[in-house]
N, C-alpha and C positions, 0 to 999 in steps of 0.2 A: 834371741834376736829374730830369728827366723817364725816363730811365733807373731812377734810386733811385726813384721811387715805383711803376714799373710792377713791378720785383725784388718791395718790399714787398706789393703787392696782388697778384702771382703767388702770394708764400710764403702769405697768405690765404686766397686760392683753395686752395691744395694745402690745407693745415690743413681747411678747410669740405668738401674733398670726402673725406679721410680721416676727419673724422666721417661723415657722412652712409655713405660706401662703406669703414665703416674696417675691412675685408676678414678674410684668415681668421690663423691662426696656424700653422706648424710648427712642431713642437718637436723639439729633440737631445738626444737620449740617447745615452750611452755601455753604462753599466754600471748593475743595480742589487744594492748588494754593501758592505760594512763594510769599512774597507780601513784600515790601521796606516799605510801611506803612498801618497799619489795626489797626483805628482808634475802631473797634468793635468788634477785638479777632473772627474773622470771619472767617480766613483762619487758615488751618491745612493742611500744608504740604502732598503732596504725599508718602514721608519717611512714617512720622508718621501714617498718614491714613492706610498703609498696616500692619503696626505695630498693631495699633488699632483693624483690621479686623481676623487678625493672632490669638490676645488676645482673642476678641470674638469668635471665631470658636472654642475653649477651654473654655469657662464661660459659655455659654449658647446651647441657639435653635434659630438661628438669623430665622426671618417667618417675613411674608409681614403684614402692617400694616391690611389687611383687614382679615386676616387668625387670627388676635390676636382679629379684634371685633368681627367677627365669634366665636371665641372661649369665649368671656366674654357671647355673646347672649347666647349661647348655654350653657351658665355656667362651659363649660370647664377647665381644671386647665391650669393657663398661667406661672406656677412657672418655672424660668430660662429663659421664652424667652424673644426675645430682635430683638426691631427697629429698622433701621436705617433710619432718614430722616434729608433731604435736603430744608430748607427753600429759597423763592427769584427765584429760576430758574436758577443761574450763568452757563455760558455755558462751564465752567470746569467741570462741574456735566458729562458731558458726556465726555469732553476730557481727566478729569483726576479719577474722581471717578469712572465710568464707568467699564473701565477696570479693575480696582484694586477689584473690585465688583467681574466680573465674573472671575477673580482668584480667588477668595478665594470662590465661589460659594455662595455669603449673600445678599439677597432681600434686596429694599428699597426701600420707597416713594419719587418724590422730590414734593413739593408742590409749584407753579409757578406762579407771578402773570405776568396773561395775559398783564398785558399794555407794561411790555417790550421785549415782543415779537419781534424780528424782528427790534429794535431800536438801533439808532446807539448812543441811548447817553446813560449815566450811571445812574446806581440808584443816586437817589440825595445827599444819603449822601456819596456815594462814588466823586460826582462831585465836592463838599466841597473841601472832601481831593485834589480833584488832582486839583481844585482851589488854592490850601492855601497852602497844605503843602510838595507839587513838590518842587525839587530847582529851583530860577528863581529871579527874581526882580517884584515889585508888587510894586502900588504907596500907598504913606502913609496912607492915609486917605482915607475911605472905609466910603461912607453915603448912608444910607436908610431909605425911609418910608415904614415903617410898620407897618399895620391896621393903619392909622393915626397919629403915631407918629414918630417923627425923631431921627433914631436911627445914633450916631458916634465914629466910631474906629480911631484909630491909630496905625501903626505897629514899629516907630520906626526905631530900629535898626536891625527889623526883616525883612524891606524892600526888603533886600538881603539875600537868603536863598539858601546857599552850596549845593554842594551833600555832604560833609561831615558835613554838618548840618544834613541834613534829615538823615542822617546814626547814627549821634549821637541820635537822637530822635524817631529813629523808633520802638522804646519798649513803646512810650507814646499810652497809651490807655482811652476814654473816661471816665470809670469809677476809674480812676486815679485822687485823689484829685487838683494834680498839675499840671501846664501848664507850660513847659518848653520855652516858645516862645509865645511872643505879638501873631502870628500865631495860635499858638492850643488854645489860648484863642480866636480867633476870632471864630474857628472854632466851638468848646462849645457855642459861646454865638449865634452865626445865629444858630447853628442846634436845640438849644432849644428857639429862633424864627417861625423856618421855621417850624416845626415839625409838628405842629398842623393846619396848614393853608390848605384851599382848594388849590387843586392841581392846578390851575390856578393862584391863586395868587401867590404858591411859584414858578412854572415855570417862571412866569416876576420878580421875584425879583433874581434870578439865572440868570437868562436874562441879567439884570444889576449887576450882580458882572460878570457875563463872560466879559461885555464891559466893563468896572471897570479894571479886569485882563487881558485883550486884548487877552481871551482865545476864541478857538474853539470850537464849538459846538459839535462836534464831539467826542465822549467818548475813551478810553483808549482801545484799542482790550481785552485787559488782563482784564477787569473789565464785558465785554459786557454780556448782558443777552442770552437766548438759541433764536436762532431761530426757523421756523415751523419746517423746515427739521430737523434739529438736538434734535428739542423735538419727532419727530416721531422715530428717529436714539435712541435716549436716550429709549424710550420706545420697541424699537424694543427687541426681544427675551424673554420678558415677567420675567426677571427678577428683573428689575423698575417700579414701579406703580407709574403714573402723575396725582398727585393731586392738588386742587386751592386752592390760597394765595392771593384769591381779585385781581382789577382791578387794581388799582393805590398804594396798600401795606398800605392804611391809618388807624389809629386808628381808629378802627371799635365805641369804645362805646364814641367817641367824634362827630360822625355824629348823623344828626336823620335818623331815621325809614328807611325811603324811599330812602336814600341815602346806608343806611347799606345794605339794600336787591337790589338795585340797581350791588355795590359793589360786593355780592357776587352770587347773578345770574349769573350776565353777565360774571363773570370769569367763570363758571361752564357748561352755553353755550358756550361760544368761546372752552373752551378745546374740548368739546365736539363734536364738529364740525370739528374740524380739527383733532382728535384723530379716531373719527366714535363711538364711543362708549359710556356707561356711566361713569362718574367720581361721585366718593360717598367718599374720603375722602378728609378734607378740614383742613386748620392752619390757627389759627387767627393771623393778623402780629403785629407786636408788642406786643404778647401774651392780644391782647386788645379786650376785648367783655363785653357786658352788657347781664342781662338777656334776654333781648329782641332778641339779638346777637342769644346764643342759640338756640331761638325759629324759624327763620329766618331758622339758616345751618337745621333743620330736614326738615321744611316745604319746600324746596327747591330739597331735593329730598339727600341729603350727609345722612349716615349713622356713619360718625361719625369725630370727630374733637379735633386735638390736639391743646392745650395752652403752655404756657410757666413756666407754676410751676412745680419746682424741685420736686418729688417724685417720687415712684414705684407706677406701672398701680397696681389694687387690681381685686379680682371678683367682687366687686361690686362699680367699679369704675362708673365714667359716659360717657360712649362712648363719650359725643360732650364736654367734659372736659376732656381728656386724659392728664394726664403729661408726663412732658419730662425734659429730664436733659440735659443742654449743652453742648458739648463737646469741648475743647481749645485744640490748639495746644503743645499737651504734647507728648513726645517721650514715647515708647513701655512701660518701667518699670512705669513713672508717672500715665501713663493711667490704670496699673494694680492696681497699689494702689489705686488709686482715684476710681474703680470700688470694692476692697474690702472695704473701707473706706464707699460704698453706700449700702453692702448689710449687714453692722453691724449697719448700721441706726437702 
């Protein structure tokens, strides 16, 4: 008994000092960008995005991710302020975020993995999508080996796929129980295949669904990642801070050792080289790290690293464990609520 009331008047205490110290905000971004299909709630409109930035310029103190670990180092109070970052590198970060940025005058980080630099093809799970669930005609039966065993599909009646197909199903999102089309089932069952695999072996098996789909290697303009120039353009006037998001974006705490520090060096060089300067804030992708992860981003030379758990940054948060809250394509009043909705947590 005595137990159950000490639990209940701890959860209290915590409640009473998250008012009192109810600390700062990060936020994640993907994409800002109109998208026919966004299998991972990714994109958030340019409407919305101004609307969002409009909100925040009246909620808080929008400050640059480095100015907030400045402020935890130094023990500073970080109540009210508030992140904005960019995961992936997509190169509407500067076509379409950019601007909308210095309107409203609100820092942010993007964090960028170096491998699709300069690439003319897509992130891979964007290649899925425009694999699978374009409209077009695709043949039935779709076979792979994978690590060893012979994996096989059929689409069906899904072979032939509208644009008022894809228009009816363009609200299906991954973590959506249901798959409206032999298609968005295929697409769930390769991407929790491919997912985990060394990047060579899922590059040849994409290989063989492009000749499978008699697709193009060549990615979608609308999808492409930032180039040099446009990441120097992105950083240009100092109100963007470029931070690294790994070589190749892989679950970091499914490699071993030498491959995680491989991973997150060499992104942290390459930026570095073509930026001239030093980069010290880092995102783990997939919000994926082991302990060892951690120990890796300090000894590298980063000063601090955001993850992907839902909460508010505290003073006595852990700089290379920062949280961060998602943010979805919600219009101006959604996004209010769902930001007073976080600070009565």
């Amino acid at each position: 008994m005595l137990g159950k009331i000490s639990n209940k008047v701890g959860r209290k205490v915590s409640k009473l000092k998250k008012k009192i110290f109810p600390g700062a905000l990060i936020l994640m971004y993907h994409r800002i960008a109109e998208a026919d299909s966004d299998p991972w709630s990714l994109c958030v409109t340019p409407k919305h995005f101004a609307e969002h930035l409009e909100i925040l310029r009246q909620y808080g103190n929008p400050i640059h991710l480095q100015e907030l670990t400045k402020k935890l180092g130094d023990r500073q109070p970080v109540h009210r302020s508030i992140v904005i970052t960019f995961d992936d590198g997509y190169a509407d970060n500067l076509h379409n975020a950019k601007p909308l940025l210095e309107k409203y005058d609100i820092p942010a980080t993007v964090f960028i993995t170096t491998g699709g630099i300069d690439q003319k093809h897509e992130f891979w799970w964007d290649e899925l999508d425009r694999l699978l669930l374009q409209p077009g005609t695709l043949p039935n039966v779709l076979q792979l080996n994978i690590s060893g065993r012979t994996y096989q599909w059929e689409l069906g009646e899904a072979t032939d796929y509208s644009e008022a197909d894809s228009q009816r199903d363009r609200s299906w999102r991954m973590e959506k129980g249901q798959d409206p089309t032999p298609r968005h089932a295929l697409y769930r069952s390769l991407y929790q295949q491919l997912q985990f695999l060394p990047i060579h072996e899922r590059e040849k098996l994409l290989n063989e669904i492009r000749v499978w789909a008699n697709a193009e290697v060549v990615g979608r303009s609308t999808h492409r990642s930032l180039s040099q120039e446009e990441m120097l353009a992105l950083e240009s006037g100092g109100l963007i801070e470029i931070g690294a998001h790994t070589v190749t974006h892989p679950f970091l705490s499914k490699l071993p050792i030498a491959s995680q520090r491989d991973e997150i060096q060499q992104s942290k060089d390459y930026l570095e080289k073509i930026l001239g300067h030093s980069v010290t804030s880092f995102s783990y992708p997939n919000g994926s790290y082991a302990l060892e992860t951690n120990s890796i981003v300090r000894e590298v030379g980063f000063n601090c690293a955001c993850c992907s758990v839902a909460d508010r940054v505290q003073p006595h948060s852990n700089n290379f464990l920062l949280p961060r809250f998602v943010v979805e394509d919600w219009d101006g009043e959604t996004f209010s609520q769902w930001l007073s909705n976080i600070r009565s947590l």
